[in-house]
C-alpha positions as CSV (number, residue, x, y, z in Angstrom):
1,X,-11.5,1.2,-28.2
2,X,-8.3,3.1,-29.0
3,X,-7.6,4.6,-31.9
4,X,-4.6,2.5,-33.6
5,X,-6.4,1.2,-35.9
6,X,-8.7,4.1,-37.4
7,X,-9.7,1.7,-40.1
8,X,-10.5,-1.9,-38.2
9,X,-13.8,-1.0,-37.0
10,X,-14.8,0.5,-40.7
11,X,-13.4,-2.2,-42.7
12,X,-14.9,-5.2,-40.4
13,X,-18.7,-3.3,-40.5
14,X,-18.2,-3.0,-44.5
15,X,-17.2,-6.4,-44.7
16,X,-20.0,-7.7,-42.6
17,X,-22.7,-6.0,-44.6
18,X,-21.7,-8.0,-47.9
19,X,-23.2,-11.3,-48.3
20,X,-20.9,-13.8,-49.0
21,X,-22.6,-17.2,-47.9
22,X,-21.1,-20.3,-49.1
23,X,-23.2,-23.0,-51.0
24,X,-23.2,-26.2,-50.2
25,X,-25.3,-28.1,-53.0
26,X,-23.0,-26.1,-55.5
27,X,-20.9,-28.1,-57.7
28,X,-18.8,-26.0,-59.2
29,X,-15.9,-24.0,-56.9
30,X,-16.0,-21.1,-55.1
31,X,-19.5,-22.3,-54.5
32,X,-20.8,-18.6,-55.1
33,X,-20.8,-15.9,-57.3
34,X,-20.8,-13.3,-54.0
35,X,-17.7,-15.3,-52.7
36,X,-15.8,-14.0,-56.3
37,X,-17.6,-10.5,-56.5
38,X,-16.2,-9.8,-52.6
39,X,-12.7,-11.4,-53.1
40,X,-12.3,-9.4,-56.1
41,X,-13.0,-6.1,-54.3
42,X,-10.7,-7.9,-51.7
43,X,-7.9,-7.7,-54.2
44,X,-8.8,-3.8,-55.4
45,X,-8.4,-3.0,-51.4
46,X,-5.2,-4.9,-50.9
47,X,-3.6,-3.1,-54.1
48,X,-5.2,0.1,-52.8
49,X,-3.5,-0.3,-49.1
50,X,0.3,-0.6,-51.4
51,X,0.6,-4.0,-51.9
52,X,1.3,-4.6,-55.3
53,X,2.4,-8.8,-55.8
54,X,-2.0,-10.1,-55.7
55,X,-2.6,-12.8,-57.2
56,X,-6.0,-14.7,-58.1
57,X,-5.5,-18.5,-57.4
58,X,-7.8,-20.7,-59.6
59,X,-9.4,-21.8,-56.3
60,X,-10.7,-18.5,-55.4
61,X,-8.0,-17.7,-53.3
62,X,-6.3,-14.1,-53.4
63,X,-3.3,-14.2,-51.9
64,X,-0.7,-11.1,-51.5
65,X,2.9,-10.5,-50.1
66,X,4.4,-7.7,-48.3
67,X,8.2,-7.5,-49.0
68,X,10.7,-8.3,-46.4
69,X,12.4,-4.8,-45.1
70,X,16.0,-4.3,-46.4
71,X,17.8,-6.7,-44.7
72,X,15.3,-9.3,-43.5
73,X,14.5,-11.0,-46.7
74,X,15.6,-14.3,-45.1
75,X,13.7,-13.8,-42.3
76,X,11.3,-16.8,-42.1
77,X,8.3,-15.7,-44.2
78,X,4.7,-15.9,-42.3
79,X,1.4,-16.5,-43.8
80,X,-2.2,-14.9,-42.5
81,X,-5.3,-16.7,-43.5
82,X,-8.3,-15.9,-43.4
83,X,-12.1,-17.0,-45.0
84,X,-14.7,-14.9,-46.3
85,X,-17.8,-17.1,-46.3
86,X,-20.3,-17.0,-43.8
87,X,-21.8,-20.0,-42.2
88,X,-25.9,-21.5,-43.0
89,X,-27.6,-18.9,-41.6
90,X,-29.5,-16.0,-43.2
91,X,-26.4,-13.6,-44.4
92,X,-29.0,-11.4,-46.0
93,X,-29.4,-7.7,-45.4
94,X,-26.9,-7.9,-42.3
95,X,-27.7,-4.8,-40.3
96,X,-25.1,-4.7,-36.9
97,X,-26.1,-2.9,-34.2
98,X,-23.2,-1.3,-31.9
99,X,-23.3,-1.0,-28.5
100,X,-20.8,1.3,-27.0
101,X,-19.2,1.3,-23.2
102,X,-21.1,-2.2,-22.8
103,X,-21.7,-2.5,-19.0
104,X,-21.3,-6.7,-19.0
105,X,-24.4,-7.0,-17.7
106,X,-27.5,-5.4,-19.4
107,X,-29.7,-7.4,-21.7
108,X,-28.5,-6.3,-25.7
109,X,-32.2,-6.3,-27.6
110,X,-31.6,-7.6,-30.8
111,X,-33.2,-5.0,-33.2
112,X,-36.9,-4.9,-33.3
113,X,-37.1,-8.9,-33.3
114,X,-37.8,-10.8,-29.4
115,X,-34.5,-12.0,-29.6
116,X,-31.9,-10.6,-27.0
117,X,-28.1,-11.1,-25.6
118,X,-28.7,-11.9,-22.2
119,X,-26.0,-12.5,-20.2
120,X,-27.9,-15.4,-17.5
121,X,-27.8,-16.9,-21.0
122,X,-24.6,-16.1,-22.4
123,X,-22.7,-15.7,-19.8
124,X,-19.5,-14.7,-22.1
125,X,-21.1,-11.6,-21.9
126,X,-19.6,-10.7,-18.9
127,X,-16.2,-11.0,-19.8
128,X,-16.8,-7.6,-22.0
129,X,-17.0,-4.8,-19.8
130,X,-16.3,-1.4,-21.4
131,X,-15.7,-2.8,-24.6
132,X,-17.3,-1.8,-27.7
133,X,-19.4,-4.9,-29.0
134,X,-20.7,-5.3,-32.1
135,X,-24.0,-7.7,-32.6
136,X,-26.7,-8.2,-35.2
137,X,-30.2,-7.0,-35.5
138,X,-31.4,-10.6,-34.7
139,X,-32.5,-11.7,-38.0
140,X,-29.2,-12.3,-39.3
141,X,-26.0,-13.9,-38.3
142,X,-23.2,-11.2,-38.1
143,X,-20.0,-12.5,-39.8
144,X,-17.2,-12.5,-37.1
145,X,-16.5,-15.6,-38.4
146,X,-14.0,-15.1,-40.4
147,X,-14.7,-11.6,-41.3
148,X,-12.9,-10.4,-38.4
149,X,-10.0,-12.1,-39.4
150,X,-10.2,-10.6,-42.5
151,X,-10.2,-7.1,-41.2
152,X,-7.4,-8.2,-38.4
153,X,-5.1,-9.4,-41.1
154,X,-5.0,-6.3,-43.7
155,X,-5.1,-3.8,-41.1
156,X,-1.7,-5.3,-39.8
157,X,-0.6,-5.1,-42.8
158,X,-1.8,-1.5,-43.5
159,X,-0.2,-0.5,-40.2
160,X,3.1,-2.2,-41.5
161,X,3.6,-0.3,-44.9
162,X,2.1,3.2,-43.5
163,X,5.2,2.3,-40.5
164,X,7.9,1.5,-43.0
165,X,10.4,2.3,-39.9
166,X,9.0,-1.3,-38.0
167,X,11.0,-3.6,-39.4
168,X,9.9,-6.7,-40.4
169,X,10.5,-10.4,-42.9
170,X,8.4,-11.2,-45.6
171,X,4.4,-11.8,-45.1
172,X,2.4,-13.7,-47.1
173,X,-1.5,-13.3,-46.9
174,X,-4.0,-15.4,-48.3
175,X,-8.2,-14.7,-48.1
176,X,-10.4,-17.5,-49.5
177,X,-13.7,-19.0,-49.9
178,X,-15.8,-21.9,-49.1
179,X,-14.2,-23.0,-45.5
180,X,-17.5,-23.2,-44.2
181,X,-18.9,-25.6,-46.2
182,X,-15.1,-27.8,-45.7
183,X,-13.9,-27.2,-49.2
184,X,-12.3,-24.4,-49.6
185,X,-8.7,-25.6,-49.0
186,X,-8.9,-28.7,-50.7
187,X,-6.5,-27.1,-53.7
188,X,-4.6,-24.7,-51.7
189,X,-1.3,-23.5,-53.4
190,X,1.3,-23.9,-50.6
191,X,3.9,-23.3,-53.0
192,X,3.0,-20.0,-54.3
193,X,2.0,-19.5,-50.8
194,X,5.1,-19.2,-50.0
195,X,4.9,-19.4,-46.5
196,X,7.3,-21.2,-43.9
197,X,4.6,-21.5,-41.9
198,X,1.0,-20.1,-41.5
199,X,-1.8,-18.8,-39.3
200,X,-5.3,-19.1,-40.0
201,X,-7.0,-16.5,-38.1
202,X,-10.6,-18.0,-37.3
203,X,-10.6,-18.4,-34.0
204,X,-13.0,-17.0,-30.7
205,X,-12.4,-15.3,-27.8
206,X,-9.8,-13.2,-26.4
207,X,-6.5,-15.9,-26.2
208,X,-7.2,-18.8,-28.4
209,X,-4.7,-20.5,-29.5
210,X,-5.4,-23.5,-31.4
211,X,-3.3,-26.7,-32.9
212,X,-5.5,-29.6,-32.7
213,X,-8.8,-29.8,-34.4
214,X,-11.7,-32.6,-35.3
215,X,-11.0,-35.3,-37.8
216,X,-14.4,-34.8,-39.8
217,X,-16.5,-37.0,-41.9
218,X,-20.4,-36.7,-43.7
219,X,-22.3,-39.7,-43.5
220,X,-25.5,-39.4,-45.9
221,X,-28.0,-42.8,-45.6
222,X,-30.6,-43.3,-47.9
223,X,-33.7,-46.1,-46.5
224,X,-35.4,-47.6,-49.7
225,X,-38.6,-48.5,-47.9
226,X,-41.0,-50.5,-49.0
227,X,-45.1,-48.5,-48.8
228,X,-48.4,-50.4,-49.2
229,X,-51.7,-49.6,-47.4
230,X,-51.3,-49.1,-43.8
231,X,-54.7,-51.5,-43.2
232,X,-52.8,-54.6,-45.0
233,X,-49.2,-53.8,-44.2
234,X,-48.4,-56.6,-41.8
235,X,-45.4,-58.5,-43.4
236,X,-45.1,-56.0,-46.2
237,X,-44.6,-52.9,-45.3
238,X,-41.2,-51.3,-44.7
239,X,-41.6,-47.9,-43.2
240,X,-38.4,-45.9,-44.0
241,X,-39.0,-43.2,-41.5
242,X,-39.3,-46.2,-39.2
243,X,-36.6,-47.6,-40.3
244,X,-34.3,-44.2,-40.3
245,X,-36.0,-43.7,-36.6
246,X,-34.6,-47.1,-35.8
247,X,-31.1,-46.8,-37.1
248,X,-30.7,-43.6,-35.5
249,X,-31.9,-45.2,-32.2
250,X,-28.9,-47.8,-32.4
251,X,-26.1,-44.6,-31.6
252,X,-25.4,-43.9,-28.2
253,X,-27.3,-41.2,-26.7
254,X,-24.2,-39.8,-24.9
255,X,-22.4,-39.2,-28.4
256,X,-24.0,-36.3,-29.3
257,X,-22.9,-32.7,-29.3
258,X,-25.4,-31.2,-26.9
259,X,-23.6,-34.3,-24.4
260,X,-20.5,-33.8,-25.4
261,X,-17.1,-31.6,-24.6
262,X,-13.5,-31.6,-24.8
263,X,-11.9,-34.7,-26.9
264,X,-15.0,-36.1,-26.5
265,X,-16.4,-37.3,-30.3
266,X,-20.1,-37.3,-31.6
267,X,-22.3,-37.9,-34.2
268,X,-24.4,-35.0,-35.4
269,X,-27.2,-36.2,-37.3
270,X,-28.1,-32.8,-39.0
271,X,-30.6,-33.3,-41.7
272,X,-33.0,-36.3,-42.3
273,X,-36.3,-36.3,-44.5
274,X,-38.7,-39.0,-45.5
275,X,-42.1,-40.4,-46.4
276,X,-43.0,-44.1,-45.3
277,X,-41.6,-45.3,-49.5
278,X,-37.9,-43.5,-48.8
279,X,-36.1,-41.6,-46.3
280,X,-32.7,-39.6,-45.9
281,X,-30.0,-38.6,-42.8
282,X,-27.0,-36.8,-42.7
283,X,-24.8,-36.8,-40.3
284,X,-21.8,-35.2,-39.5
285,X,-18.9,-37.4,-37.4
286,X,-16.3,-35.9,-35.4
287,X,-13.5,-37.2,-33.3
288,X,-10.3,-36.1,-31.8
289,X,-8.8,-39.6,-32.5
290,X,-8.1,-41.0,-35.4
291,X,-8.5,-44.2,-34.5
292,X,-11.7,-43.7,-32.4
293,X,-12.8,-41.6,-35.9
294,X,-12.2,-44.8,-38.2
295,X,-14.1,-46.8,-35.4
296,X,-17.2,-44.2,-35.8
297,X,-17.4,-44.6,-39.4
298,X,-17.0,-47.9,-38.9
299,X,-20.0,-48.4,-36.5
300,X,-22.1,-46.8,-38.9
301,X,-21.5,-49.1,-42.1
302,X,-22.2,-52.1,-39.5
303,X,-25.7,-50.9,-38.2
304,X,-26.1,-50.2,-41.8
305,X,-24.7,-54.0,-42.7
306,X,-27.2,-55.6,-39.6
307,X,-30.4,-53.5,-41.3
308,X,-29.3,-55.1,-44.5
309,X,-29.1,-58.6,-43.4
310,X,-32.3,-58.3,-41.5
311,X,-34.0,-57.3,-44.7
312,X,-32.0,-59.7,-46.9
313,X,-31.7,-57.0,-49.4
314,X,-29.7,-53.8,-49.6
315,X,-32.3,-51.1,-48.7
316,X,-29.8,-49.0,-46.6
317,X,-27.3,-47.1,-49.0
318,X,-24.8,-45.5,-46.7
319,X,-22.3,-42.9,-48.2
320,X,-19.5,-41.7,-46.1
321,X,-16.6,-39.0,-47.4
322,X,-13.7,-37.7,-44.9
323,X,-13.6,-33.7,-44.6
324,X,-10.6,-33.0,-42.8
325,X,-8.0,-34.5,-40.4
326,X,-6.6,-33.3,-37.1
327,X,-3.9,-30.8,-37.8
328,X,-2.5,-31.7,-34.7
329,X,-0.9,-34.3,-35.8
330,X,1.3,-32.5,-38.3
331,X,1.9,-29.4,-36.3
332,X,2.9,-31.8,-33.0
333,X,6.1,-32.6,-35.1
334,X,6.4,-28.8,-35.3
335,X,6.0,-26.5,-32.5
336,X,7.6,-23.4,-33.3
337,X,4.6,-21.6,-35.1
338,X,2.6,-22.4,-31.9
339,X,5.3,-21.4,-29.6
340,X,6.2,-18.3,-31.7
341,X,2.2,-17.4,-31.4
342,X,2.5,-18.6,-27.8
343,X,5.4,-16.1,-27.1
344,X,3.6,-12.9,-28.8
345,X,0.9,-13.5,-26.6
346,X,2.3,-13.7,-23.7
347,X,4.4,-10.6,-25.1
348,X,1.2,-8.5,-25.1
349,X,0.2,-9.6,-21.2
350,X,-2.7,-11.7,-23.3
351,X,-2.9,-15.4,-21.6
352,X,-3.0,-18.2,-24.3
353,X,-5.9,-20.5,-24.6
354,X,-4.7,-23.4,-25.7
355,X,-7.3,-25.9,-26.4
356,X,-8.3,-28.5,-29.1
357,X,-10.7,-26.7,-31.3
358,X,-14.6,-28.9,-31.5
359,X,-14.5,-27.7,-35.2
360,X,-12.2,-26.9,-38.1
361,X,-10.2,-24.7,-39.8
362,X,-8.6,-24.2,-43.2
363,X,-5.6,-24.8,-41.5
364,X,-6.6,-28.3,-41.0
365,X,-6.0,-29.1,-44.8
366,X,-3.6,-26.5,-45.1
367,X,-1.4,-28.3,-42.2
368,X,-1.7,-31.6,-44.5
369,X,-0.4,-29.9,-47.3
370,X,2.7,-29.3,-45.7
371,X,2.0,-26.0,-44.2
372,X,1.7,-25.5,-40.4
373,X,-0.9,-23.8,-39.7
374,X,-2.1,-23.4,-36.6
375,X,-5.2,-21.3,-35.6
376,X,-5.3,-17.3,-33.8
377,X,-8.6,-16.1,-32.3
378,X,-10.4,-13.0,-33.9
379,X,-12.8,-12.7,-31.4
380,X,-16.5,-13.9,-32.5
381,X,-18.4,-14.9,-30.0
382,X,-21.6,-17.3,-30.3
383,X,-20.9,-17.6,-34.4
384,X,-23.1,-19.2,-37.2
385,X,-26.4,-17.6,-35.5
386,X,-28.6,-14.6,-34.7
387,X,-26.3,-14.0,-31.5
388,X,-22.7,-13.5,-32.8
389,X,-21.7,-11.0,-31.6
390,X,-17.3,-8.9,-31.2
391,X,-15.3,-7.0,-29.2
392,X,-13.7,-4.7,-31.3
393,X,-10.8,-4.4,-28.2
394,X,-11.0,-8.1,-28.9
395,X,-10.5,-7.3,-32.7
396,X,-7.4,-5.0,-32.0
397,X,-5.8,-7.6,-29.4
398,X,-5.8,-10.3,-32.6
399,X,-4.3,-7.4,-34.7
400,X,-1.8,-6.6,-32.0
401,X,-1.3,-10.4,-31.9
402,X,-0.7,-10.9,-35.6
403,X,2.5,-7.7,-35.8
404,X,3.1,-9.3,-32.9
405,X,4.1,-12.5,-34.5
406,X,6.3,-10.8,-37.0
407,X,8.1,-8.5,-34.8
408,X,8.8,-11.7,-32.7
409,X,10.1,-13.8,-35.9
410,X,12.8,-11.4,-36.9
């Protein structure tokens, strides 16, 4: 690790250590109190690093602008964004573990716990020689996502105003909650914003660069069975663990994450509960395709519709609610921010990944609201589980990346 960024490898463990999980059986928005109580320390940083035009968005949202340099003010202004909840996954007592000089091919014990980063099982391990990585203690997931991009984006920015002889256009920055539980954005001010276009960085490895995303849907199904004595249940019983068993069985095995890759869509059934009297899935449905995503949704309600008719009754309530929408297909009547992302890149000998992301971002709504936004990698690796784990050369090639970007849009 060099020592540009004295701060980045501070600021990230700091932020890492907070929880900030988001809540998904909330109702009211930000879904946590820890969300608020971190932004709002968020807000005293960004006014302590010299910006002074913070704002506190009635989402959640704290967004901030750095002033254009004498000159530039009509210089196209760029947006940063980044999300500071953490994904379902104990976030509690987060305690990372540093390993220095990593050889990229040792096992990385996990704390005290049996768990381990062994490269034979994650191989993306060896793509970190002599980097400094940063990993939890195994009983927590470690935050990368998006707190790296947290700490990438206001250590540009620190670098800017303590360099006031780089010249630059206006930035606009923008840290928020909830994106991991898909809600975060729903509201998002593009307005006072004030971006031309954006960036969201919440990306992976080294090189990501990312336009095209998942159109997303939850699907919940509630089974009303039907429960009498198991010795006189012929023609009268309606097991709704059966019958949830049976309607799961009528999806193709092949759509499935664990089976699928690329453009390649799924169903994802996530949760399901039950007793013989009434039972409960959830699934989550992803596609590529918008077309292909209608015709998921729609195969559900029909299996739903057959189970229905078969019973002559409406036992099987099936609720389904779109997420998001492939940002691709805004941002493929707009290149530039991908190309202008592409170019800084390239700039900085770092070879672009481009490939659709199996997942969102922020910038999916964000794109929909009229702001392009494609998607920068920060560098978590294995995120949303005991084995996240960062390069912090990683983090610094994203920060590099982001005054990259501005340098470039002059």
């Amino acid at each position: 690790m060099t020592n540009k960024y004295l701060a980045l490898s501070e600021r990230f463990l700091n932020y890492v250590r907070v929880d900030t999980r988001s809540d998904e059986d909330a109702t009211k928005r930000p879904s946590s109190d820890k969300e608020v109580a971190f932004l709002r320390k968020l807000a005293q940083e960004l006014a302590t690093i010299g910006l002074s035009d913070i704002q506190t968005m009635s989402d959640g949202y704290v967004f901030a602008k750095l002033p254009a340099s004498p000159g530039l003010e009509n210089v196209p202004n760029i947006g940063f964004i980044a999300h500071v909840d953490t994904a379902d996954f104990n976030s509690e007592n987060i305690q990372p573990q540093i390993v220095e000089n990593y050889d990229g091919k040792s096992i990385i014990p996990l704390g005290t716990t049996a768990y381990q980063l062994d490269p034979a099982v994650f191989p993306s391990l060896n793509k970190y020689q002599g980097h400094t990585l940063i990993t939890t203690d195994g009983t927590t997931l470690l935050g990368a996502d998006d707190k790296a991009g947290v700490a990438e984006i206001i250590t540009a920015i620190e670098y800017l105003i303590n360099h006031p002889d780089i010249q630059h256009g206006p930035v606009s920055l923008a840290f928020g909650p909830d994106e991991e539980i898909g809600t975060g954005a729903d509201h998002f001010d593009t307005k006072a914003f004030g971006a031309d276009f954006a960036y969201t960085v919440d990306g992976g490895p080294l090189g990501e660069l990312e336009w095209e995303t998942f159109n997303a849907a939850s699907a919940k199904l509630h089974i009303q069975g039907q429960n009498v004595h198991p010795g006189t249940a012929k023609g009268a019983m309606i097991n709704a663990n059966q019958v949830a068993m049976d309607f799961h069985a009528q999806l193709p095995v092949h759509d499935r994450p664990e089976e699928t890759s690329g453009r390649e869509g799924f169903w994802h059934l996530i949760e399901m509960s039950g007793t013989p009297d009434e039972a409960n899935l959830t699934y989550i449905i992803r596609d590529h395709d918008r077309q292909k995503f209608e015709s998921r949704k729609d195969q559900l309600i029909a299996i739903a519709d057959q189970f229905n008719a078969k019973f002559g009754q409406d036992r099987l309530t099936l609720t389904i609610q779109d997420q998001y929408y492939n940002m691709g297909d805004i941002l493929k009547e707009n290149m530039a921010p991908v190309e202008l992302a592409e170019q800084a890149m390239q700039a900085l000998s770092i070879k672009p990944i481009i490939e659709p992301i199996r997942g969102g971002t922020d910038g999916s709504k964000i794109s929909f609201l009229g702001l392009p936004t494609p998607n920068l990698f920060a560098g978590g690796e294995n995120m949303h589980g005991r084995f996240e784990y960062v390069s912090l050369e990683v983090m610094e090639a994203a920060t590099d990346v982001i005054l990259k970007i501005i340098e470039l849009a002059r």
